[in-house]
C-alpha positions as CSV (number, residue, x, y, z in Angstrom):
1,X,6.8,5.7,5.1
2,X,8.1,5.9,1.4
3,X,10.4,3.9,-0.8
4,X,12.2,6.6,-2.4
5,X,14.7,4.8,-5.6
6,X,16.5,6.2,-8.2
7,X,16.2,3.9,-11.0
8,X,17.6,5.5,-14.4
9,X,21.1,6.9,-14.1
10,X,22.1,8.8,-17.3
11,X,24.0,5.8,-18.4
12,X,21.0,3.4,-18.4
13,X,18.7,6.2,-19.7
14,X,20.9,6.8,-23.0
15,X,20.5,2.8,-23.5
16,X,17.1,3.4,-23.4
17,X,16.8,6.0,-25.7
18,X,18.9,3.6,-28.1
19,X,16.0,1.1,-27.9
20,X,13.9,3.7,-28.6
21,X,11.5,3.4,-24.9
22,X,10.0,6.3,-23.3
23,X,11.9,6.0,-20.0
24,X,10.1,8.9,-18.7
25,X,7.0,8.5,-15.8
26,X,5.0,8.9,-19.0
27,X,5.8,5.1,-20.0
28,X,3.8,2.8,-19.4
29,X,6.1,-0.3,-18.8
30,X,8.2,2.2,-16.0
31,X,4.6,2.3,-14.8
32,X,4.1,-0.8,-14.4
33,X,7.2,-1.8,-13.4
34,X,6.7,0.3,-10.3
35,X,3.0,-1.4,-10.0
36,X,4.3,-4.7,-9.9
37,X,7.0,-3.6,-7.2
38,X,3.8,-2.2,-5.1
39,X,1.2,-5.0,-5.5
40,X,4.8,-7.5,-3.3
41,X,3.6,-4.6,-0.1
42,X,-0.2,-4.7,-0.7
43,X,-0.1,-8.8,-0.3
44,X,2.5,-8.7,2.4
45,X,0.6,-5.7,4.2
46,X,-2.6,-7.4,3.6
47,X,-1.1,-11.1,5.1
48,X,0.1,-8.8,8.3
49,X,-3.5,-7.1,8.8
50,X,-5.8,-8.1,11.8
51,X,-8.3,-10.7,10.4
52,X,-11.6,-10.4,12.7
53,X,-13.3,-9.4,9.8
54,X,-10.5,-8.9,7.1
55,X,-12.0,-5.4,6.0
56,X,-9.2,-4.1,6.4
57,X,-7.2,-6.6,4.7
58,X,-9.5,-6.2,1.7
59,X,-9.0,-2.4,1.8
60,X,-5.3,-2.2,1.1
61,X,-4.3,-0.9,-2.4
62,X,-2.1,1.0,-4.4
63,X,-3.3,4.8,-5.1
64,X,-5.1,5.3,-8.3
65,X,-5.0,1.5,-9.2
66,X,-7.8,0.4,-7.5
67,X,-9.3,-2.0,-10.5
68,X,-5.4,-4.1,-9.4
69,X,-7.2,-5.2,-6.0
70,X,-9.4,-8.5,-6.7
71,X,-11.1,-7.3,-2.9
72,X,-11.4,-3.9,-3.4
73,X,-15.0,-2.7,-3.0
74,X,-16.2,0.7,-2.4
75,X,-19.4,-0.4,-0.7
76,X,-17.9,-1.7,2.4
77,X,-16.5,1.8,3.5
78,X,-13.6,2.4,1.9
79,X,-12.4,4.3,-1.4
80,X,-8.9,5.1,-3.2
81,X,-6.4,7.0,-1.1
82,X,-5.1,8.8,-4.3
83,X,-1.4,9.5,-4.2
84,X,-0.2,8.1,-8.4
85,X,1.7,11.1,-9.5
86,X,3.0,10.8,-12.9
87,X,5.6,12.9,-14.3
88,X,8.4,13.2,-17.3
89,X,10.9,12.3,-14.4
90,X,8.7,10.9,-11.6
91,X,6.7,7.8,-10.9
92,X,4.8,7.9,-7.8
93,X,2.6,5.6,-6.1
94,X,0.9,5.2,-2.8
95,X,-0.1,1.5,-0.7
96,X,-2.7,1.7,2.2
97,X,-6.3,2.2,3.2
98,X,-8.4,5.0,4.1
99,X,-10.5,2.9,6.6
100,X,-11.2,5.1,9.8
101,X,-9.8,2.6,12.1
102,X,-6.8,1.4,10.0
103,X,-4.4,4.2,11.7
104,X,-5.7,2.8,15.3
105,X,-4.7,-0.7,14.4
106,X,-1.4,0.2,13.2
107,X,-0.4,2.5,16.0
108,X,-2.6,2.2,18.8
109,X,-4.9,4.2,20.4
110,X,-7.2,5.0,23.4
111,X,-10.7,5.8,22.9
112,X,-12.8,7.9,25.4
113,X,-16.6,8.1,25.7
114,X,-17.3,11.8,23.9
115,X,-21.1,12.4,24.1
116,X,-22.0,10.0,26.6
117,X,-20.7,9.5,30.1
118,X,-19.5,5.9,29.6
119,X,-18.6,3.7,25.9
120,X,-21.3,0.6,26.3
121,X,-20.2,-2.3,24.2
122,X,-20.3,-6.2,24.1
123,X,-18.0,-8.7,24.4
124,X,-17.9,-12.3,22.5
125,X,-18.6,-14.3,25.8
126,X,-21.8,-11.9,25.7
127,X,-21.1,-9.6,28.6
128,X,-21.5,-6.2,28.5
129,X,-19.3,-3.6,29.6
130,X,-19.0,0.2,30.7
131,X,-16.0,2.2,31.0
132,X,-14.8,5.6,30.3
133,X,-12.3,4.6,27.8
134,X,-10.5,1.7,26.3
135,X,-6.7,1.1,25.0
136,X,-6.4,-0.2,21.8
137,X,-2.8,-1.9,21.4
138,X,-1.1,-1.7,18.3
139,X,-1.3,-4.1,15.8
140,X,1.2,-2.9,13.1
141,X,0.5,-4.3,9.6
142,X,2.0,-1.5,7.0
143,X,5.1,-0.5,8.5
144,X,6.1,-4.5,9.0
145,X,5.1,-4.9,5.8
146,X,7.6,-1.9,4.3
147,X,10.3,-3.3,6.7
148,X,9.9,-6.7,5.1
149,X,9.5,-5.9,1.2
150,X,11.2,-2.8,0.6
151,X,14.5,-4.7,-0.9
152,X,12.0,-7.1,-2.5
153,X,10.0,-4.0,-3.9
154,X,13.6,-3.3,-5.6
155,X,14.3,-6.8,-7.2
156,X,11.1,-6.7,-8.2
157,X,11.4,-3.4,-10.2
158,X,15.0,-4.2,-11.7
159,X,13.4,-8.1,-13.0
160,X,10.7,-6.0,-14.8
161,X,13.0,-3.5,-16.5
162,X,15.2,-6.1,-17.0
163,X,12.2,-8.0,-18.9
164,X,11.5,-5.3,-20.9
165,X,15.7,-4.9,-21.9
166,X,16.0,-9.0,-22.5
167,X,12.6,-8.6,-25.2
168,X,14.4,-5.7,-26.9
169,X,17.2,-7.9,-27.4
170,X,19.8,-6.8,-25.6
């Protein structure tokens, strides 16, 4: 899933270039304009994520911004999925988790025994079971998420460019 947006047209650009701001993916406030538009899908995505444990919860972030995640810590399992690209006409970034198991909780999944004839687990009532597989339902969190925010991810873009117009005094 991406949220692909145009933001500058040439019109906007030139009115940047008057207030003398980088408008290129080199500047920092487009930057962060982009961040703050991406921290509205990491809180929704995070509310929306399966809470037995709320690792995977915690391990939702935005690509390369790691430090913006109060609950991101690399010694429960999970590290920066990466994906900031930063160029003179492109500001890219990435929200999810690299946990193992997040894909299975988003989409589903069934999960056979592999080097053993049956998968041995235990329940919370205490009983133990053995079968030769077990189906996982989905339980989407990230695409919900997207659905939810991706017009808010807009507004919140334009209120921070808008910001950062208003303080140049226009």
């Amino acid at each position: 899933m991406q949220i692909n947006m145009r933001i500058f047209t040439e019109e906007v650009t030139k009115a940047f270039q008057k207030l003398s701001v980088n408008v290129s993916g080199t500047s920092k406030q487009v930057i962060n304009a982009v961040l703050s538009g991406c921290l509205l899908l990491v809180n929704a995505a995070g509310h929306k994520a399966p809470k037995r444990t709320r690792t995977l919860e915690r391990s939702i972030h935005i690509g390369g911004h790691t430090q913006l995640s109060p609950h991101f810590d690399s010694s429960k399992g999970y590290s920066d999925i990466g994906g900031a690209v930063t160029t003179d006409n492109l500001v890219k970034r990435e929200v999810g988790t690299n946990l193992i198991y997040a894909g299975v909780q988003e989409f589903g999944a069934t999960i056979h025994a592999k080097n053993k004839p049956y998968l041995v687990f235990k329940t919370k009532d205490g009983t133990w079971h053995s079968v030769k597989s077990v189906v996982v339902p989905p339980h989407p969190y990230l695409r919900p998420a997207f659905d939810q925010e991706k017009d808010n991810v807009a507004r919140e873009i334009d209120r921070v460019l808008d910001q950062l117009i208003r303080q140049a005094g226009f």
